[in-house]
N, C-alpha and C positions, 0 to 999 in steps of 0.2 A: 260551667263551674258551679255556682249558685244564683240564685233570685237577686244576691248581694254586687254580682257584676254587672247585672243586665237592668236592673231598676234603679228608682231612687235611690239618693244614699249622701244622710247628709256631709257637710262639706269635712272630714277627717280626710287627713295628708294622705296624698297618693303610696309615701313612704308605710303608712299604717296599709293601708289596701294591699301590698308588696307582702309585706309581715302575713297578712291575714292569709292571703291566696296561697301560703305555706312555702314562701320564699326560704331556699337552705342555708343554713350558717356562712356557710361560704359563697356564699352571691350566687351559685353559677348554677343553679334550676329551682323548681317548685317542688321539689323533697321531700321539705320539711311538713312539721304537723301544719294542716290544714284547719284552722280555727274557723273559718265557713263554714264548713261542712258541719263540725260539731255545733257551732251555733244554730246552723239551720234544720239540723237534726232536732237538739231542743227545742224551739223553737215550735215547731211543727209537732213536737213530742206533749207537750204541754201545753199546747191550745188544744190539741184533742182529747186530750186524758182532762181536764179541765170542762171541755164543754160537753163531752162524754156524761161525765160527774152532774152536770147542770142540770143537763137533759132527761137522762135514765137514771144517773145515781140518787147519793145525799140529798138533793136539792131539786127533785122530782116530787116536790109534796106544794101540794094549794096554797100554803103561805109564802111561800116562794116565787110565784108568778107575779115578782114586781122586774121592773127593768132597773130599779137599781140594786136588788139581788143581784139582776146578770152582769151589771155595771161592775159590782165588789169580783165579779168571778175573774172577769174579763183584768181589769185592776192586779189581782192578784199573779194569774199569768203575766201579765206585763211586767209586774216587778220579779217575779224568777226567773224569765228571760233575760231583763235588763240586767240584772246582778249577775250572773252567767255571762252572760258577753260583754261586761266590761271587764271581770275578773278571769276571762279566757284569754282576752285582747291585752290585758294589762301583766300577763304573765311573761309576755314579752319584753316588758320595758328594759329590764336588768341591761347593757352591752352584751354581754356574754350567753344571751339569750336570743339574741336576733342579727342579721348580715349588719357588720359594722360599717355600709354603707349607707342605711338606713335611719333614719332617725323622726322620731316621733313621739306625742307626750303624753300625759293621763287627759288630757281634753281630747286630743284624739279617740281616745278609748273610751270616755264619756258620749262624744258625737256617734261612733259607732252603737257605742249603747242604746242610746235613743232612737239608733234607725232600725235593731230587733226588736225595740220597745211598739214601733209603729208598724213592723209587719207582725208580731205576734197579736195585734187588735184587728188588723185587718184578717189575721188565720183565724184568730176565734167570731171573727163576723161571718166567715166565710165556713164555718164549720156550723153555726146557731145557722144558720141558712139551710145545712143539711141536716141537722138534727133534731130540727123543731119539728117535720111535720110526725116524725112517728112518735111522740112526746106524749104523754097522757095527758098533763098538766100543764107545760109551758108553752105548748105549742104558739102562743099568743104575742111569746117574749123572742126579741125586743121589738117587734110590733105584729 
């Protein structure tokens, strides 16, 4: 399915996890839009393009080789992530938008938020990892 079945993931109701894995209106299969997948698309889409930008782009100049430069990057990814998966996940809340046996609340969609918030820092760690060494300038960052 996604990274989001098989890992961590903090504690939002099994009902939100149902919703998300793209359970159908009518209870009776996985269907419906798959919000995983779009999350983890983004996700993965913008800690690359992100640390893409760090590395080669914009922010490939000598004053920029601080780690709280790469901190603001990383920062920044984390919060278009997070605002994307809580406002994909929370598109659901309406009844008429999700299996009316289901039920769950904007905290849900908050907890969810914060667990793409923490794999999109661990993708852009894991991307600075790949990207630093052919870097002219950061290669240094973030250690």
């Amino acid at each position: 399915m996604s990274f989001f079945d098989s890992i961590l993931r903090f504690s939002y109701s099994r009902d939100l996890h149902q919703h998300l894995k793209g359970l159908s209106l009518d209870c009776q299969g996985y269907t419906g839009n798959a919000v995983y997948q779009l999350v983890s698309l983004t996700l993965l889409g913008v800690s690359f393009l992100i640390m893409l930008n760090y590395y080669y782009g914009l922010f490939n100049h000598p004053r920029h080789t601080h780690r709280w430069v790469w901190l603001v990057n990383v920062l920044v990814a984390c919060g278009i992530v997070g605002t994307a998966a809580y406002f994909m996940s929370a598109a659901g809340l309406p009844e008429e938008r999700h299996c009316p046996d289901i039920h769950f609340t904007a905290m849900d969609c908050m907890l969810f938020a914060a667990t793409a918030v923490l794999y999109t820092f661990i993708a852009c760690f894991i991307f600075s990892l790949i990207f630093k060494w052919k870097s002219v300038t950061n290669k240094k960052v973030p250690f």
